[in-house]
C-alpha positions in Angstrom: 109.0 149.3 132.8 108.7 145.9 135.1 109.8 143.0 133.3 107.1 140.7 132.8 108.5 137.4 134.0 109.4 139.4 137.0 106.1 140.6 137.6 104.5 137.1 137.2 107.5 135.7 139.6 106.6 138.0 142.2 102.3 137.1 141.0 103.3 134.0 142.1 105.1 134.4 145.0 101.4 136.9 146.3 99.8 133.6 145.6 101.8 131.6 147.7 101.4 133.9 150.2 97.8 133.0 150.8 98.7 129.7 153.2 99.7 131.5 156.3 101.5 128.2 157.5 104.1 128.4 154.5 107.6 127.5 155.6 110.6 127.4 153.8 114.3 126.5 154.1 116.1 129.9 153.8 117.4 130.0 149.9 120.1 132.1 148.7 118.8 134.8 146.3 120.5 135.1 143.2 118.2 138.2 141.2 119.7 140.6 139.3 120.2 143.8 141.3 123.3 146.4 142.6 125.0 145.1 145.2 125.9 147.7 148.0 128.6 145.3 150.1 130.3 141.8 150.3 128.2 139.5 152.7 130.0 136.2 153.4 128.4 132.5 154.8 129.0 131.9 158.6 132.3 130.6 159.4 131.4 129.0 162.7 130.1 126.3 160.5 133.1 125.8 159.1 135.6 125.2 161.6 133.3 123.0 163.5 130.7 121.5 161.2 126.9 121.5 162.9 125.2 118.2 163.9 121.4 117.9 163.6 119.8 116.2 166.6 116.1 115.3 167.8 114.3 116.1 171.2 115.3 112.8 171.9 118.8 113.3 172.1 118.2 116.0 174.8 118.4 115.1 178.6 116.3 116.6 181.5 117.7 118.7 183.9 116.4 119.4 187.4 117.8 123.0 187.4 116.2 124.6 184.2 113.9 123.6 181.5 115.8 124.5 178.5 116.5 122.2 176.2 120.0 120.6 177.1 122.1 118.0 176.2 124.8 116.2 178.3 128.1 115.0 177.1 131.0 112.8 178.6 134.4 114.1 178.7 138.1 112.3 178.2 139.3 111.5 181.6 142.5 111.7 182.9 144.2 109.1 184.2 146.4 108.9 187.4 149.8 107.8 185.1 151.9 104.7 186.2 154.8 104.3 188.6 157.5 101.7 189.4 157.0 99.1 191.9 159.1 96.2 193.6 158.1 92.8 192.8 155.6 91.6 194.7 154.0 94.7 195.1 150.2 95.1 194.3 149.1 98.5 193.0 147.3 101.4 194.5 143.5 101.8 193.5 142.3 105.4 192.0 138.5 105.5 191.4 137.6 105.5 187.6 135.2 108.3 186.3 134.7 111.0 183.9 133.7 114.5 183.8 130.3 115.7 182.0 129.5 119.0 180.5 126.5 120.1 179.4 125.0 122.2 176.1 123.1 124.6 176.1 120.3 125.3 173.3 119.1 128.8 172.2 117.5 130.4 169.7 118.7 132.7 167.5 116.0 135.3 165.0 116.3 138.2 162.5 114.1 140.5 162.6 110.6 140.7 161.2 109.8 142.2 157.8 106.9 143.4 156.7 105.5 145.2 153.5 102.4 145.7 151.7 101.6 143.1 149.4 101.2 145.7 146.4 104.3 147.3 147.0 105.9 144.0 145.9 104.6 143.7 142.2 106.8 147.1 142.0 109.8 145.5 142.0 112.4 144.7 139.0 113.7 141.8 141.2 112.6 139.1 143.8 112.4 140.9 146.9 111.5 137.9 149.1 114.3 135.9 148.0 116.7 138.5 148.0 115.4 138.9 152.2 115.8 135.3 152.4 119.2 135.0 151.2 120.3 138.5 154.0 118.4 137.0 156.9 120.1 133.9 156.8 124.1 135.3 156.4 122.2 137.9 159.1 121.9 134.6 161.1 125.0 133.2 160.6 126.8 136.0 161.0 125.2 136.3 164.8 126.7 132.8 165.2 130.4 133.9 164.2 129.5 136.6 166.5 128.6 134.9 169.7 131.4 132.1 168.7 134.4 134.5 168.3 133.1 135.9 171.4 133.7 132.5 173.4 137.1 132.1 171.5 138.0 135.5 172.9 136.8 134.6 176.0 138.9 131.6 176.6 142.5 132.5 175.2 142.1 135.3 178.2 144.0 138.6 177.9 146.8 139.7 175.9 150.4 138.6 176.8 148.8 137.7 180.1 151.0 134.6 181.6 149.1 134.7 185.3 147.3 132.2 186.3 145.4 134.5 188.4 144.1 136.9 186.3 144.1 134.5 183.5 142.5 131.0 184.1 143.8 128.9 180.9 147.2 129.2 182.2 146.4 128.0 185.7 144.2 124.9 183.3 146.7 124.4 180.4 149.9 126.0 181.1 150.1 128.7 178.1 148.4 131.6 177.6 146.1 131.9 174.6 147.0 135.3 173.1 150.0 137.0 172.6 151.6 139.4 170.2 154.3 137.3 168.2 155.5 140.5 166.0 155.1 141.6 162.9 154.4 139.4 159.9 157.2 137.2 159.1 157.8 133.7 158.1 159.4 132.9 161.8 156.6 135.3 163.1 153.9 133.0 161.6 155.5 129.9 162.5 156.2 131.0 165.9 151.7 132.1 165.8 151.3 128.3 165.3 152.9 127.2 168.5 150.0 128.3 170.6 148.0 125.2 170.7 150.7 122.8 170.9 152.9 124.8 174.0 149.8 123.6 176.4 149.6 120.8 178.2 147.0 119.2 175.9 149.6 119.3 172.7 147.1 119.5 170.2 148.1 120.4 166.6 146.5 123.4 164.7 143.8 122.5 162.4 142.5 125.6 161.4 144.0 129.0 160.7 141.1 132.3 160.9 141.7 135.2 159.7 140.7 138.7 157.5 140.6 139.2 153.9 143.3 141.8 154.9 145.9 140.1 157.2 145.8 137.4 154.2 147.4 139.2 151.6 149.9 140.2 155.0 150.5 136.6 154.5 150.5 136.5 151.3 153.4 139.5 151.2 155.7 137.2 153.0 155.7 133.6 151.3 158.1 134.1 148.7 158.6 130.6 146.4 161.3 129.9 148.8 158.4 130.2 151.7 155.7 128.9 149.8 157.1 125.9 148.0 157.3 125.7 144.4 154.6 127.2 142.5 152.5 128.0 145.3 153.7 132.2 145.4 153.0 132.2 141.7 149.4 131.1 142.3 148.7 133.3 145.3 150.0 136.3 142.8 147.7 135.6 139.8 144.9 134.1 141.2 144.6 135.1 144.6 144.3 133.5 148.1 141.5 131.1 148.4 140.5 128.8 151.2 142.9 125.7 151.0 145.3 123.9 152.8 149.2 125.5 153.4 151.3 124.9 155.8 149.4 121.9 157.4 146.0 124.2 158.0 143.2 125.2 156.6 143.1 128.6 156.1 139.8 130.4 156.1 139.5 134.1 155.7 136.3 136.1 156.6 135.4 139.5 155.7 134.0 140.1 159.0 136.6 142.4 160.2 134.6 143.9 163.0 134.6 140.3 164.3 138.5 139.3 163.5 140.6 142.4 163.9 143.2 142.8 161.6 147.0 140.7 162.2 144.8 138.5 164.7 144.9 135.0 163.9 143.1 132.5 165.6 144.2 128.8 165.8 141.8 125.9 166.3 142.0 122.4 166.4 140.4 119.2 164.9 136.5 119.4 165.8 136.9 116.5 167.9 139.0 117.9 170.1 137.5 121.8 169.9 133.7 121.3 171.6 130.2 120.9 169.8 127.9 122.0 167.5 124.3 121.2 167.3 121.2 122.3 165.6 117.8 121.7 166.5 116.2 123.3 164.2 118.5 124.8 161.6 117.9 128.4 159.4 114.0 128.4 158.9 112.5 131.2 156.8 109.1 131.7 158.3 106.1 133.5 155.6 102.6 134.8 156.4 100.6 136.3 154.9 97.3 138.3 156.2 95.1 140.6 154.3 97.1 142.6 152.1 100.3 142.8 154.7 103.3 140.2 154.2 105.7 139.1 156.7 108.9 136.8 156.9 111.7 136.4 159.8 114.2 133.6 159.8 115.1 131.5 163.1 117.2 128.6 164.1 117.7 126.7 167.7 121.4 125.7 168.0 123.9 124.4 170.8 127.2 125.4 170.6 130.3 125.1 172.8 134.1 125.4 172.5 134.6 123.2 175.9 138.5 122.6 175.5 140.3 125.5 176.5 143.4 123.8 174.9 142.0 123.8 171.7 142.2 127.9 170.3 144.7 130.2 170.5 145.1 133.7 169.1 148.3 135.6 167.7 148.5 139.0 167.1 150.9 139.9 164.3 152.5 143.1 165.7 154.7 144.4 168.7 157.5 142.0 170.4 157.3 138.3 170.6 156.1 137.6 173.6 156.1 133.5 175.2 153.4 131.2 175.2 154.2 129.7 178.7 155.4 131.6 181.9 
């Protein structure tokens, strides 16, 4: 038998239903039902927190007329030298490079149902949709985002600067096995960022739920410092700071293999991340047929090459610069 205040929660939700132009901010569904598998917020989000912007922030372009927006970049500057006295110095013209950002937009799929079907139900199926097309959409973002992380840190142990552009741009490669898990291993993982020629610092440490409790196997109170081991062992690793990172583990393992490790710096140093319109959960209903689909416009960049690096926790240690 349906329980009755589910049945006049899901009345209600029919009802609403009748103004096509409903909108709502996707909600995270909280009904009691059997859960099949762990689902997990974006990460993206994390390591580089999202702005919200306006069309007025964006800038016209003469080549395309997607929304873009247009950014200045650090300069370098020419250094100094020693002079004679009396010597005046030699002019350099000043400028700075620009980049650009791209906006796109990302959807789930459409789901439909009849509107009957949905009094049937011992639990609120629309919130329940609500809450797996947003981490649906934010797990597309971690997607396309690790994608660009892999992208830029170029192949494995790969120290050419012809096959692999970052070292020709920064001096190190990006990935490289640094072997097995260790406490001079891990260490060694960290020196990625800061063997380039941009020196940034680590900020961020990402990793699996299972190359964690690697990590975990190997910081012994010695290690960890104090009391730190005895809280990993009875409570477990959550996100926090160690080592002078913060250390964020996803379940996403199709997206962060296993002994990787990727290393990212400050956001300020690491690129952008804008939303235009951010996770929308869109509701119409026609007739006796219902339909949602979630959507978002974002622009996103990791423009400093310098600022991720990946270590893979296995074979020999290989160098960071050639």
């Amino acid at each position: 038998m349906i329980d009755p205040d589910v049945r006049a929660r899901n009345q209600a939700i029919i009802e609403q239903m009748k103004n096509p132009s409903m909108n709502k901010e996707a909600a995270e569904g909280v009904s009691d039902y059997l859960r099949i598998r762990a689902r997990e917020d974006g990460y993206a989000r994390r390591i580089q927190p999202p702005i919200p912007v306006t069309p007025a922030d964006l800038d016209r372009q003469v080549d395309t007329t997607k929304p873009v927006i247009v950014r200045d970049m650090e300069p370098n500057s020419a250094g100094a030298y020693s002079v004679p006295f009396g010597a005046t110095p030699m002019n350099t013209y000043m400028d700075a490079p620009r980049y650009r950002i791209m906006f796109e937009r990302l959807e789930s799929f459409r789901y439909i149902a009849d509107v009957a079907n949905l009094l049937t139900y011992d639990l609120d199926i629309r919130q329940i949709f609500n809450d797996l097309m947003l981490k649906d959409i934010l797990g597309e973002e971690d997607r396309k985002y690790t994608a660009v992380a892999d992208f830029i840190v170029g192949g494995l142990n790969d120290l050419s600067p012809v096959t692999n552009p970052r070292v020709a741009e920064v001096g190190s490669a990006g990935f490289v096995t640094v072997g097995t898990m260790s406490r001079s291993a891990l260490s060694y993982g960290m020196e990625g960022l800061p063997s380039t020629n941009r020196h940034l610092n680590p900020s961020v440490a990402l990793l699996n739920n299972i190359t964690i409790w690697r990590v975990v196997a190997i910081l012994t109170r010695n290690e960890a410092g104090g009391d730190l081991s005895q809280d990993l062992l009875l409570n477990g690793f959550t996100e926090r700071e160690m080592l002078g990172l913060k250390w964020m583990i996803t379940i996403k393992t199709n997206l962060v293999s296993t002994n990787d490790i990727y290393y990212f710096a400050a956001p300020k140093f690491l690129g952008d991340f804008y939303t235009m319109e951010d996770v929308t959960v869109s509701v119409k209903h026609e007739n006796y047929m219902f339909e949602m689909f979630a959507y978002e416009m974002i622009g996103a960049t990791i423009k400093n090459t310098g600022a991720v690096a990946k270590a893979r926790y296995s074979g020999t240690q290989e160098s960071w610069t050639p």
